[in-house]
C-alpha positions in Angstrom: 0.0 0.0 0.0 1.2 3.5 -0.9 -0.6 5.4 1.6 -4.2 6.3 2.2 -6.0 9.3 1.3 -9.6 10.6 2.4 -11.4 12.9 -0.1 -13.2 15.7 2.0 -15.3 18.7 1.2 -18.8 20.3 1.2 -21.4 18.7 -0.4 -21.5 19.2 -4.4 -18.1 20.5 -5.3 -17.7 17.4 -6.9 -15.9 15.2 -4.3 -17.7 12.1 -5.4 -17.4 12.3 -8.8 -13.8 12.7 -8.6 -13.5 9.8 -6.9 -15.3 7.5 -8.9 -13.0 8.9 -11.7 -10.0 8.6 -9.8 -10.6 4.9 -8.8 -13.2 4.1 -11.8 -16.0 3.0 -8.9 -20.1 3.2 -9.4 -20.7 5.4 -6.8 -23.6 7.7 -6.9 -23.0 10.8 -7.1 -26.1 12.9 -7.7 -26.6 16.2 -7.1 -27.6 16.9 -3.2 -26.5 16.8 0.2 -25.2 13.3 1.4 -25.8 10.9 -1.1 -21.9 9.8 0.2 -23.6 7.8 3.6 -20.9 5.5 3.9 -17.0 6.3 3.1 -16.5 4.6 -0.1 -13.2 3.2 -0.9 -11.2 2.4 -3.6 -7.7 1.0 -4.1 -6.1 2.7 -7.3 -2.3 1.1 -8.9 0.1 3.7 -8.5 0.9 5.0 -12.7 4.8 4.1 -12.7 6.1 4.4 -16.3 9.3 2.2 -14.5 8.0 -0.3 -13.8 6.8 -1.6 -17.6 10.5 -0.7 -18.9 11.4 -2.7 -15.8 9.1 -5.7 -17.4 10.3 -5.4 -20.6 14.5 -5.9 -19.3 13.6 -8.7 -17.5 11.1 -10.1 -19.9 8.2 -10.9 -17.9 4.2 -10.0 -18.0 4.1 -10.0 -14.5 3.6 -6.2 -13.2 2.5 -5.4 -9.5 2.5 -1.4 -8.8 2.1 -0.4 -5.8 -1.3 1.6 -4.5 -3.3 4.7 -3.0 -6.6 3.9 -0.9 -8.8 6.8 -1.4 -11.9 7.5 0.7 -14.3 8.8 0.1 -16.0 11.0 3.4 -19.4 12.2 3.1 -19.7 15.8 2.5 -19.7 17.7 5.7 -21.4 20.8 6.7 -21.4 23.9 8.9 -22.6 22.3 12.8 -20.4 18.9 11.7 -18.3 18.8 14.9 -21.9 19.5 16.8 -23.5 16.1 14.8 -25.0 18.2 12.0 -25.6 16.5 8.7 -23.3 13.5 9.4 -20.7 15.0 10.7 -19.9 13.2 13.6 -19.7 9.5 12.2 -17.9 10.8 9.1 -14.9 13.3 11.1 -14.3 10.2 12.8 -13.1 8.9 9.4 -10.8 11.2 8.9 -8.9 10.1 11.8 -8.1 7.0 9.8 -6.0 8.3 7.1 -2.9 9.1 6.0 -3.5 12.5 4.1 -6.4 14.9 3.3 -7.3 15.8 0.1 -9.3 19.1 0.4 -11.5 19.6 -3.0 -12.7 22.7 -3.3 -15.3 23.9 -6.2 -14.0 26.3 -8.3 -16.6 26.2 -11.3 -19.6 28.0 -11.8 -22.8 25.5 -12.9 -26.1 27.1 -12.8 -27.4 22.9 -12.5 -25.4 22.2 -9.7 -26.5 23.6 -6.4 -24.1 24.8 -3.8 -25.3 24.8 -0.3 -24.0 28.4 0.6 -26.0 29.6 -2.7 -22.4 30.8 -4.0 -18.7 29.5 -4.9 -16.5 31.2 -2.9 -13.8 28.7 -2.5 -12.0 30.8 0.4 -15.3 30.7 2.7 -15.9 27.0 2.0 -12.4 25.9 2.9 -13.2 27.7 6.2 -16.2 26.1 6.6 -14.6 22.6 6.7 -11.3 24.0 9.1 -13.7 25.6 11.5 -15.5 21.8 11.7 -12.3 19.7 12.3 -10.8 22.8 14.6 -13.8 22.6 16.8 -13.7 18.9 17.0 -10.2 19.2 17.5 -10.8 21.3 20.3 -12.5 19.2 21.8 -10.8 16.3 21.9 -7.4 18.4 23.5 -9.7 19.8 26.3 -11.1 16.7 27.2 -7.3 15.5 27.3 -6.5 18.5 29.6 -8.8 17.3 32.0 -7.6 14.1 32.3 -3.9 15.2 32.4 -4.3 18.3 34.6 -4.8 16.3 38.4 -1.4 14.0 37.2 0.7 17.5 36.1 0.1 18.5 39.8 1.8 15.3 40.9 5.5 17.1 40.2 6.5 14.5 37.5 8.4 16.3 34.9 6.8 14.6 31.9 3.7 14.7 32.5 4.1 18.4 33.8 5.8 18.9 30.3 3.0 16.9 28.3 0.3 18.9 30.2 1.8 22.1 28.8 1.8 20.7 25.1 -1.6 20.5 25.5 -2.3 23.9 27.1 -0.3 25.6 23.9 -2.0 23.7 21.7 -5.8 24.3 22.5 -5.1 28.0 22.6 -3.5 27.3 18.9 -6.7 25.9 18.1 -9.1 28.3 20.3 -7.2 31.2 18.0 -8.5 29.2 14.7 -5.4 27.9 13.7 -4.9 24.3 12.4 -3.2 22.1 14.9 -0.1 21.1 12.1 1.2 24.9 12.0 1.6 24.3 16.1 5.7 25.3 16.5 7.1 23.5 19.7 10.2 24.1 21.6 11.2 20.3 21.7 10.7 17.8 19.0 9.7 15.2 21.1 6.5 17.6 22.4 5.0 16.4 19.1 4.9 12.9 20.3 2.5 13.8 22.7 0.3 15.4 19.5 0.6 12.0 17.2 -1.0 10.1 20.3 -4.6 12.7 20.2 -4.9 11.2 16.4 -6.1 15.1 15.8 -8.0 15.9 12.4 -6.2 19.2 11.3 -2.6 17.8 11.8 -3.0 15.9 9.2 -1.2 16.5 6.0 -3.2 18.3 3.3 -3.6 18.9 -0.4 -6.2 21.0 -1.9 -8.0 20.0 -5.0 -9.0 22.8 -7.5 -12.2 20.9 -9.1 -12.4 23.5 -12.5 -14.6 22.9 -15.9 -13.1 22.1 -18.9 -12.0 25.3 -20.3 -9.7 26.2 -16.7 -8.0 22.8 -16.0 -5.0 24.6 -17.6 -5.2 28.1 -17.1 -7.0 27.7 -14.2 -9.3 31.1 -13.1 -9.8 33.3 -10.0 -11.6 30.6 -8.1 -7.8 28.6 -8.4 -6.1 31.7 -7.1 -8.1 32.4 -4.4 -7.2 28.6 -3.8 -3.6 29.4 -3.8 -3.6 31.8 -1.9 -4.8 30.0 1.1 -2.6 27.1 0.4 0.5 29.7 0.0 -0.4 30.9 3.4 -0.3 27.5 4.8 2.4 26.0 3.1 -0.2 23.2 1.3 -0.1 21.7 -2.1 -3.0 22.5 -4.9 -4.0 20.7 -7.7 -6.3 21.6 -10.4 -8.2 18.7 -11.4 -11.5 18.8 -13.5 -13.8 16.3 -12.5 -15.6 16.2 -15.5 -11.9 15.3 -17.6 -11.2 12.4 -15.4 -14.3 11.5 -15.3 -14.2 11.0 -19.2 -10.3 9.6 -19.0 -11.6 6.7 -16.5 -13.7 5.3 -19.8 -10.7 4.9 -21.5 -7.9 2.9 -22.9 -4.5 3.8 -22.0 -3.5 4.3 -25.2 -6.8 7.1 -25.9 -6.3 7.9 -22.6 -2.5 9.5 -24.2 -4.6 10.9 -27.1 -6.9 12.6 -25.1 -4.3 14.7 -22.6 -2.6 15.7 -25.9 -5.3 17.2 -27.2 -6.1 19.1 -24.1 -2.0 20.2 -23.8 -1.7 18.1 -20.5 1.1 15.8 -19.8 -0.5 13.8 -17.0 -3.8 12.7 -16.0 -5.4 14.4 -12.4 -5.3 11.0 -10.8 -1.1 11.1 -11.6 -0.3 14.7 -10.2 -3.2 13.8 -7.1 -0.5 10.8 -6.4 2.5 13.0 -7.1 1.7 15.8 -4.8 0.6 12.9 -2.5 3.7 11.1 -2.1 6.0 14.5 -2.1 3.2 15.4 0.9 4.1 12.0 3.1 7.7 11.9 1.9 7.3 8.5 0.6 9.7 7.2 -2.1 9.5 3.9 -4.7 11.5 0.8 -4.7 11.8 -2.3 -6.8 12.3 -6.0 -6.6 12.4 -7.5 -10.2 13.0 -10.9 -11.8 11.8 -13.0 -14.6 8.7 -14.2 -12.3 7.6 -10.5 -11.4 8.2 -6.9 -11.2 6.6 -5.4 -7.9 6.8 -2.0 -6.8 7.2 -0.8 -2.8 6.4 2.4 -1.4 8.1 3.3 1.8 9.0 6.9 3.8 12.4 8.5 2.4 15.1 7.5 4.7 13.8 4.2 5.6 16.7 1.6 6.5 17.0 -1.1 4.8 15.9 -3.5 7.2 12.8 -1.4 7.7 12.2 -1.5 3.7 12.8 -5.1 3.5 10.0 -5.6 6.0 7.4 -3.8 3.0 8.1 -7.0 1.8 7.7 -9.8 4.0 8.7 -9.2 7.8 11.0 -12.1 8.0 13.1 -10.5 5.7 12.9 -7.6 8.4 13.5 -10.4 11.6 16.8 -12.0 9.3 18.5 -9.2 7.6 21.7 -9.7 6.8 22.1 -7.4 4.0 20.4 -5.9 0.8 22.2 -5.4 -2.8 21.4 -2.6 -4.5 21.0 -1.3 -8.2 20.2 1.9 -9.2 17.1 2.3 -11.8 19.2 4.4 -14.4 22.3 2.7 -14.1 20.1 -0.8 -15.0 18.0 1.0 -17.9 21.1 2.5 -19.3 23.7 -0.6 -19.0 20.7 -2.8 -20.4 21.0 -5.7 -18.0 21.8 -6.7 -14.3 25.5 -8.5 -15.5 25.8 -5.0 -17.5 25.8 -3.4 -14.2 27.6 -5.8 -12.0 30.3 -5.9 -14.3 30.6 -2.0 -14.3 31.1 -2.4 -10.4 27.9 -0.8 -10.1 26.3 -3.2 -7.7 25.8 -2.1 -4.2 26.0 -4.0 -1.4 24.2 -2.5 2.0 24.3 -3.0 5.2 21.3 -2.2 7.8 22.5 1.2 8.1 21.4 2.0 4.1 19.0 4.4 3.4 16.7 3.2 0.8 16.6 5.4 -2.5 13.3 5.9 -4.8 14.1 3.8 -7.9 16.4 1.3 -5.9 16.0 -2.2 -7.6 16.8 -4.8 -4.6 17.4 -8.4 -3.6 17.3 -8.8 0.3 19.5 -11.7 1.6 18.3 -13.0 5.2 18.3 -15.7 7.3 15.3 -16.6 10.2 
Protein backbone atom coordinates (compact mmCIF):
# COMPACT_ATOMS: atom_id res chain seq x y z
CA UNK A 1 0.00 0.00 0.00
CA UNK A 2 1.23 3.48 -0.87
CA UNK A 3 -0.65 5.39 1.59
CA UNK A 4 -4.23 6.33 2.19
CA UNK A 5 -6.01 9.32 1.32
CA UNK A 6 -9.59 10.56 2.39
CA UNK A 7 -11.39 12.95 -0.06
CA UNK A 8 -13.24 15.66 1.98
CA UNK A 9 -15.34 18.74 1.17
CA UNK A 10 -18.75 20.29 1.24
CA UNK A 11 -21.36 18.74 -0.44
CA UNK A 12 -21.46 19.19 -4.41
CA UNK A 13 -18.13 20.51 -5.34
CA UNK A 14 -17.69 17.39 -6.94
CA UNK A 15 -15.90 15.16 -4.31
CA UNK A 16 -17.65 12.13 -5.40
CA UNK A 17 -17.36 12.25 -8.83
CA UNK A 18 -13.82 12.70 -8.63
CA UNK A 19 -13.45 9.75 -6.90
CA UNK A 20 -15.28 7.47 -8.91
CA UNK A 21 -12.97 8.91 -11.69
CA UNK A 22 -10.04 8.57 -9.78
CA UNK A 23 -10.60 4.89 -8.75
CA UNK A 24 -13.23 4.14 -11.80
CA UNK A 25 -16.02 3.03 -8.95
CA UNK A 26 -20.08 3.21 -9.44
CA UNK A 27 -20.69 5.44 -6.84
CA UNK A 28 -23.63 7.67 -6.89
CA UNK A 29 -22.98 10.85 -7.08
CA UNK A 30 -26.06 12.91 -7.72
CA UNK A 31 -26.57 16.24 -7.14
CA UNK A 32 -27.60 16.95 -3.21
CA UNK A 33 -26.47 16.85 0.18
CA UNK A 34 -25.22 13.28 1.41
CA UNK A 35 -25.84 10.86 -1.13
CA UNK A 36 -21.85 9.84 0.20
CA UNK A 37 -23.59 7.82 3.59
CA UNK A 38 -20.94 5.46 3.95
CA UNK A 39 -17.05 6.28 3.13
CA UNK A 40 -16.47 4.63 -0.10
CA UNK A 41 -13.21 3.16 -0.87
CA UNK A 42 -11.16 2.36 -3.63
CA UNK A 43 -7.69 1.03 -4.15
CA UNK A 44 -6.06 2.70 -7.31
CA UNK A 45 -2.28 1.10 -8.93
CA UNK A 46 0.09 3.71 -8.45
CA UNK A 47 0.90 5.03 -12.70
CA UNK A 48 4.79 4.15 -12.69
CA UNK A 49 6.07 4.36 -16.34
CA UNK A 50 9.30 2.25 -14.54
CA UNK A 51 7.97 -0.33 -13.76
CA UNK A 52 6.85 -1.56 -17.56
CA UNK A 53 10.53 -0.75 -18.95
CA UNK A 54 11.40 -2.69 -15.83
CA UNK A 55 9.07 -5.69 -17.38
CA UNK A 56 10.31 -5.39 -20.64
CA UNK A 57 14.47 -5.94 -19.35
CA UNK A 58 13.62 -8.72 -17.51
CA UNK A 59 11.10 -10.09 -19.88
CA UNK A 60 8.17 -10.92 -17.90
CA UNK A 61 4.18 -10.02 -18.02
CA UNK A 62 4.08 -10.05 -14.55
CA UNK A 63 3.65 -6.22 -13.21
CA UNK A 64 2.47 -5.39 -9.49
CA UNK A 65 2.47 -1.41 -8.77
CA UNK A 66 2.12 -0.35 -5.78
CA UNK A 67 -1.27 1.57 -4.54
CA UNK A 68 -3.25 4.67 -3.00
CA UNK A 69 -6.63 3.94 -0.87
CA UNK A 70 -8.75 6.76 -1.38
CA UNK A 71 -11.88 7.50 0.71
CA UNK A 72 -14.32 8.83 0.12
CA UNK A 73 -16.05 10.97 3.37
CA UNK A 74 -19.41 12.17 3.06
CA UNK A 75 -19.72 15.79 2.50
CA UNK A 76 -19.69 17.72 5.70
CA UNK A 77 -21.38 20.85 6.73
CA UNK A 78 -21.37 23.91 8.88
CA UNK A 79 -22.60 22.28 12.76
CA UNK A 80 -20.35 18.91 11.65
CA UNK A 81 -18.28 18.83 14.92
CA UNK A 82 -21.85 19.46 16.77
CA UNK A 83 -23.46 16.13 14.76
CA UNK A 84 -25.00 18.20 11.97
CA UNK A 85 -25.57 16.47 8.73
CA UNK A 86 -23.34 13.53 9.43
CA UNK A 87 -20.71 14.96 10.73
CA UNK A 88 -19.88 13.19 13.63
CA UNK A 89 -19.73 9.53 12.22
CA UNK A 90 -17.85 10.85 9.13
CA UNK A 91 -14.93 13.29 11.11
CA UNK A 92 -14.34 10.22 12.79
CA UNK A 93 -13.15 8.93 9.42
CA UNK A 94 -10.83 11.24 8.88
CA UNK A 95 -8.89 10.08 11.80
CA UNK A 96 -8.10 6.96 9.78
CA UNK A 97 -6.03 8.28 7.12
CA UNK A 98 -2.91 9.12 6.03
CA UNK A 99 -3.49 12.54 4.15
CA UNK A 100 -6.36 14.85 3.32
CA UNK A 101 -7.30 15.78 0.05
CA UNK A 102 -9.32 19.12 0.41
CA UNK A 103 -11.51 19.62 -2.99
CA UNK A 104 -12.69 22.72 -3.33
CA UNK A 105 -15.32 23.87 -6.15
CA UNK A 106 -13.98 26.25 -8.29
CA UNK A 107 -16.65 26.19 -11.28
CA UNK A 108 -19.56 27.97 -11.80
CA UNK A 109 -22.79 25.46 -12.89
CA UNK A 110 -26.07 27.12 -12.80
CA UNK A 111 -27.42 22.88 -12.47
CA UNK A 112 -25.37 22.22 -9.67
CA UNK A 113 -26.46 23.60 -6.41
CA UNK A 114 -24.14 24.78 -3.76
CA UNK A 115 -25.28 24.82 -0.34
CA UNK A 116 -24.03 28.35 0.58
CA UNK A 117 -25.98 29.56 -2.67
CA UNK A 118 -22.40 30.82 -4.02
CA UNK A 119 -18.68 29.48 -4.87
CA UNK A 120 -16.50 31.18 -2.94
CA UNK A 121 -13.78 28.70 -2.49
CA UNK A 122 -12.01 30.76 0.40
CA UNK A 123 -15.30 30.66 2.67
CA UNK A 124 -15.86 26.97 2.04
CA UNK A 125 -12.45 25.92 2.94
CA UNK A 126 -13.21 27.71 6.25
CA UNK A 127 -16.22 26.11 6.63
CA UNK A 128 -14.58 22.59 6.67
CA UNK A 129 -11.32 24.01 9.09
CA UNK A 130 -13.73 25.57 11.48
CA UNK A 131 -15.52 21.82 11.68
CA UNK A 132 -12.30 19.71 12.34
CA UNK A 133 -10.80 22.84 14.62
CA UNK A 134 -13.84 22.62 16.76
CA UNK A 135 -13.74 18.87 17.04
CA UNK A 136 -10.18 19.24 17.52
CA UNK A 137 -10.82 21.27 20.27
CA UNK A 138 -12.52 19.23 21.77
CA UNK A 139 -10.77 16.31 21.89
CA UNK A 140 -7.41 18.44 23.45
CA UNK A 141 -9.66 19.83 26.29
CA UNK A 142 -11.06 16.66 27.17
CA UNK A 143 -7.31 15.48 27.29
CA UNK A 144 -6.46 18.55 29.59
CA UNK A 145 -8.80 17.29 32.02
CA UNK A 146 -7.63 14.08 32.29
CA UNK A 147 -3.93 15.21 32.39
CA UNK A 148 -4.27 18.30 34.57
CA UNK A 149 -4.79 16.31 38.35
CA UNK A 150 -1.44 14.02 37.21
CA UNK A 151 0.67 17.49 36.06
CA UNK A 152 0.09 18.45 39.81
CA UNK A 153 1.83 15.26 40.86
CA UNK A 154 5.55 17.07 40.21
CA UNK A 155 6.52 14.52 37.52
CA UNK A 156 8.36 16.29 34.94
CA UNK A 157 6.80 14.56 31.87
CA UNK A 158 3.72 14.67 32.51
CA UNK A 159 4.12 18.41 33.82
CA UNK A 160 5.76 18.86 30.27
CA UNK A 161 3.00 16.92 28.28
CA UNK A 162 0.26 18.86 30.25
CA UNK A 163 1.75 22.11 28.82
CA UNK A 164 1.85 20.66 25.14
CA UNK A 165 -1.64 20.46 25.49
CA UNK A 166 -2.28 23.88 27.08
CA UNK A 167 -0.29 25.59 23.88
CA UNK A 168 -1.97 23.66 21.69
CA UNK A 169 -5.77 24.27 22.48
CA UNK A 170 -5.07 27.97 22.64
CA UNK A 171 -3.46 27.31 18.94
CA UNK A 172 -6.72 25.90 18.14
CA UNK A 173 -9.11 28.28 20.27
CA UNK A 174 -7.16 31.21 18.02
CA UNK A 175 -8.55 29.23 14.65
CA UNK A 176 -5.38 27.89 13.67
CA UNK A 177 -4.94 24.27 12.37
CA UNK A 178 -3.16 22.10 14.94
CA UNK A 179 -0.14 21.11 12.09
CA UNK A 180 1.23 24.93 12.02
CA UNK A 181 1.65 24.35 16.13
CA UNK A 182 5.74 25.26 16.54
CA UNK A 183 7.09 23.50 19.69
CA UNK A 184 10.24 24.08 21.56
CA UNK A 185 11.23 20.35 21.66
CA UNK A 186 10.71 17.85 19.00
CA UNK A 187 9.72 15.15 21.07
CA UNK A 188 6.47 17.65 22.38
CA UNK A 189 4.97 16.43 19.07
CA UNK A 190 4.87 12.93 20.34
CA UNK A 191 2.54 13.77 22.69
CA UNK A 192 0.26 15.42 19.55
CA UNK A 193 0.63 11.97 17.17
CA UNK A 194 -1.03 10.12 20.33
CA UNK A 195 -4.57 12.67 20.18
CA UNK A 196 -4.86 11.22 16.41
CA UNK A 197 -6.11 15.09 15.78
CA UNK A 198 -7.99 15.91 12.36
CA UNK A 199 -6.23 19.22 11.30
CA UNK A 200 -2.61 17.81 11.76
CA UNK A 201 -3.03 15.94 9.20
CA UNK A 202 -1.19 16.50 6.01
CA UNK A 203 -3.20 18.30 3.32
CA UNK A 204 -3.60 18.91 -0.42
CA UNK A 205 -6.23 21.03 -1.85
CA UNK A 206 -7.97 20.05 -5.00
CA UNK A 207 -8.96 22.80 -7.45
CA UNK A 208 -12.19 20.95 -9.07
CA UNK A 209 -12.44 23.55 -12.46
CA UNK A 210 -14.65 22.93 -15.85
CA UNK A 211 -13.10 22.09 -18.89
CA UNK A 212 -12.01 25.29 -20.28
CA UNK A 213 -9.70 26.21 -16.70
CA UNK A 214 -7.95 22.77 -16.00
CA UNK A 215 -5.02 24.62 -17.62
CA UNK A 216 -5.25 28.09 -17.10
CA UNK A 217 -6.99 27.70 -14.18
CA UNK A 218 -9.28 31.09 -13.11
CA UNK A 219 -9.77 33.25 -10.00
CA UNK A 220 -11.56 30.60 -8.08
CA UNK A 221 -7.82 28.61 -8.38
CA UNK A 222 -6.06 31.71 -7.14
CA UNK A 223 -8.10 32.40 -4.38
CA UNK A 224 -7.23 28.62 -3.81
CA UNK A 225 -3.64 29.36 -3.84
CA UNK A 226 -3.64 31.83 -1.92
CA UNK A 227 -4.84 30.03 1.12
CA UNK A 228 -2.65 27.07 0.41
CA UNK A 229 0.52 29.73 0.00
CA UNK A 230 -0.38 30.93 3.44
CA UNK A 231 -0.31 27.46 4.82
CA UNK A 232 2.36 26.01 3.09
CA UNK A 233 -0.17 23.18 1.26
CA UNK A 234 -0.09 21.70 -2.11
CA UNK A 235 -2.98 22.51 -4.89
CA UNK A 236 -4.01 20.68 -7.66
CA UNK A 237 -6.33 21.62 -10.36
CA UNK A 238 -8.25 18.73 -11.37
CA UNK A 239 -11.50 18.82 -13.53
CA UNK A 240 -13.78 16.28 -12.52
CA UNK A 241 -15.58 16.21 -15.48
CA UNK A 242 -11.95 15.31 -17.56
CA UNK A 243 -11.16 12.35 -15.37
CA UNK A 244 -14.34 11.46 -15.26
CA UNK A 245 -14.18 11.03 -19.23
CA UNK A 246 -10.32 9.57 -19.01
CA UNK A 247 -11.64 6.70 -16.51
CA UNK A 248 -13.73 5.27 -19.79
CA UNK A 249 -10.74 4.91 -21.55
CA UNK A 250 -7.95 2.88 -22.90
CA UNK A 251 -4.51 3.82 -21.97
CA UNK A 252 -3.49 4.27 -25.20
CA UNK A 253 -6.77 7.11 -25.90
CA UNK A 254 -6.30 7.94 -22.56
CA UNK A 255 -2.52 9.47 -24.24
CA UNK A 256 -4.58 10.88 -27.08
CA UNK A 257 -6.87 12.56 -25.12
CA UNK A 258 -4.32 14.71 -22.56
CA UNK A 259 -2.62 15.75 -25.90
CA UNK A 260 -5.33 17.24 -27.18
CA UNK A 261 -6.15 19.08 -24.14
CA UNK A 262 -1.98 20.23 -23.81
CA UNK A 263 -1.74 18.11 -20.47
CA UNK A 264 1.06 15.76 -19.76
CA UNK A 265 -0.46 13.76 -16.99
CA UNK A 266 -3.80 12.69 -16.05
CA UNK A 267 -5.38 14.42 -12.39
CA UNK A 268 -5.30 11.03 -10.83
CA UNK A 269 -1.13 11.10 -11.60
CA UNK A 270 -0.31 14.71 -10.19
CA UNK A 271 -3.16 13.85 -7.11
CA UNK A 272 -0.55 10.80 -6.44
CA UNK A 273 2.46 13.05 -7.13
CA UNK A 274 1.74 15.84 -4.79
CA UNK A 275 0.60 12.88 -2.49
CA UNK A 276 3.73 11.06 -2.15
CA UNK A 277 5.96 14.48 -2.14
CA UNK A 278 3.22 15.38 0.88
CA UNK A 279 4.11 12.03 3.09
CA UNK A 280 7.68 11.95 1.86
CA UNK A 281 7.31 8.52 0.62
CA UNK A 282 9.69 7.19 -2.13
CA UNK A 283 9.47 3.90 -4.70
CA UNK A 284 11.46 0.75 -4.68
CA UNK A 285 11.84 -2.30 -6.79
CA UNK A 286 12.32 -5.97 -6.61
CA UNK A 287 12.36 -7.46 -10.19
CA UNK A 288 13.05 -10.88 -11.82
CA UNK A 289 11.81 -13.04 -14.58
CA UNK A 290 8.74 -14.23 -12.32
CA UNK A 291 7.56 -10.51 -11.39
CA UNK A 292 8.19 -6.94 -11.21
CA UNK A 293 6.57 -5.36 -7.90
CA UNK A 294 6.83 -2.04 -6.76
CA UNK A 295 7.22 -0.80 -2.81
CA UNK A 296 6.35 2.38 -1.35
CA UNK A 297 8.13 3.30 1.79
CA UNK A 298 9.01 6.95 3.80
CA UNK A 299 12.37 8.47 2.38
CA UNK A 300 15.13 7.55 4.70
CA UNK A 301 13.82 4.18 5.63
CA UNK A 302 16.65 1.58 6.49
CA UNK A 303 17.01 -1.15 4.83
CA UNK A 304 15.85 -3.49 7.21
CA UNK A 305 12.77 -1.43 7.73
CA UNK A 306 12.23 -1.47 3.70
CA UNK A 307 12.75 -5.08 3.46
CA UNK A 308 9.99 -5.65 6.02
CA UNK A 309 7.40 -3.75 3.00
CA UNK A 310 8.12 -6.99 1.79
CA UNK A 311 7.69 -9.78 4.00
CA UNK A 312 8.71 -9.24 7.80
CA UNK A 313 11.05 -12.14 8.04
CA UNK A 314 13.06 -10.52 5.72
CA UNK A 315 12.92 -7.64 8.39
CA UNK A 316 13.55 -10.38 11.62
CA UNK A 317 16.84 -12.02 9.29
CA UNK A 318 18.50 -9.19 7.61
CA UNK A 319 21.74 -9.69 6.81
CA UNK A 320 22.12 -7.41 4.02
CA UNK A 321 20.41 -5.92 0.82
CA UNK A 322 22.18 -5.40 -2.79
CA UNK A 323 21.39 -2.59 -4.45
CA UNK A 324 20.96 -1.25 -8.16
CA UNK A 325 20.18 1.91 -9.25
CA UNK A 326 17.14 2.34 -11.81
CA UNK A 327 19.24 4.42 -14.45
CA UNK A 328 22.32 2.66 -14.11
CA UNK A 329 20.15 -0.82 -14.97
CA UNK A 330 18.03 0.99 -17.85
CA UNK A 331 21.09 2.53 -19.29
CA UNK A 332 23.73 -0.56 -19.02
CA UNK A 333 20.74 -2.83 -20.43
CA UNK A 334 20.98 -5.74 -17.97
CA UNK A 335 21.77 -6.69 -14.31
CA UNK A 336 25.47 -8.54 -15.46
CA UNK A 337 25.82 -5.02 -17.51
CA UNK A 338 25.82 -3.36 -14.16
CA UNK A 339 27.58 -5.82 -11.97
CA UNK A 340 30.30 -5.87 -14.35
CA UNK A 341 30.59 -1.99 -14.35
CA UNK A 342 31.10 -2.39 -10.41
CA UNK A 343 27.86 -0.77 -10.15
CA UNK A 344 26.32 -3.25 -7.68
CA UNK A 345 25.84 -2.12 -4.17
CA UNK A 346 26.01 -3.97 -1.40
CA UNK A 347 24.20 -2.54 1.99
CA UNK A 348 24.27 -3.05 5.21
CA UNK A 349 21.32 -2.20 7.84
CA UNK A 350 22.48 1.23 8.05
CA UNK A 351 21.36 2.03 4.05
CA UNK A 352 19.00 4.42 3.41
CA UNK A 353 16.73 3.18 0.78
CA UNK A 354 16.61 5.42 -2.48
CA UNK A 355 13.30 5.95 -4.81
CA UNK A 356 14.14 3.82 -7.87
CA UNK A 357 16.39 1.33 -5.92
CA UNK A 358 16.02 -2.15 -7.57
CA UNK A 359 16.85 -4.75 -4.59
CA UNK A 360 17.40 -8.44 -3.64
CA UNK A 361 17.26 -8.77 0.29
CA UNK A 362 19.53 -11.72 1.60
CA UNK A 363 18.30 -13.03 5.23
CA UNK A 364 18.34 -15.74 7.32
CA UNK A 365 15.34 -16.56 10.17
Amino acid sequence: MGFNCGIIGLPNVGKSTIFNALTSAAVSAENYPFCTIEPNVGIVPVPDIRLNKLAALYETQKIIPTTIEFVDIAGLVRGASKGEGLGNQFLGHIREVDAVAHVVRCFDDSNVVHVDGTVDPKRDIEVIEAELIIKDLDTVQRKLKETEGKARSGDKKLKEEYDVYVKLSDHLGSGRLARYVSYDDERHREFVYSLHLLTDKPVMYIANVDEAHVKTGNEYVEAVREVASREGARVVVVSGKIEAELSQLQNEEKALFLSDLGLEASGLERVIREGYSLLNLVTFFTAGPKEVHAWTVEANSTAPSAAGKIHSDFEKGFIRMEVIKYDDLIRLGSEQSVKDAGLLHVEGRDYLVQDGDIVVVRFSV
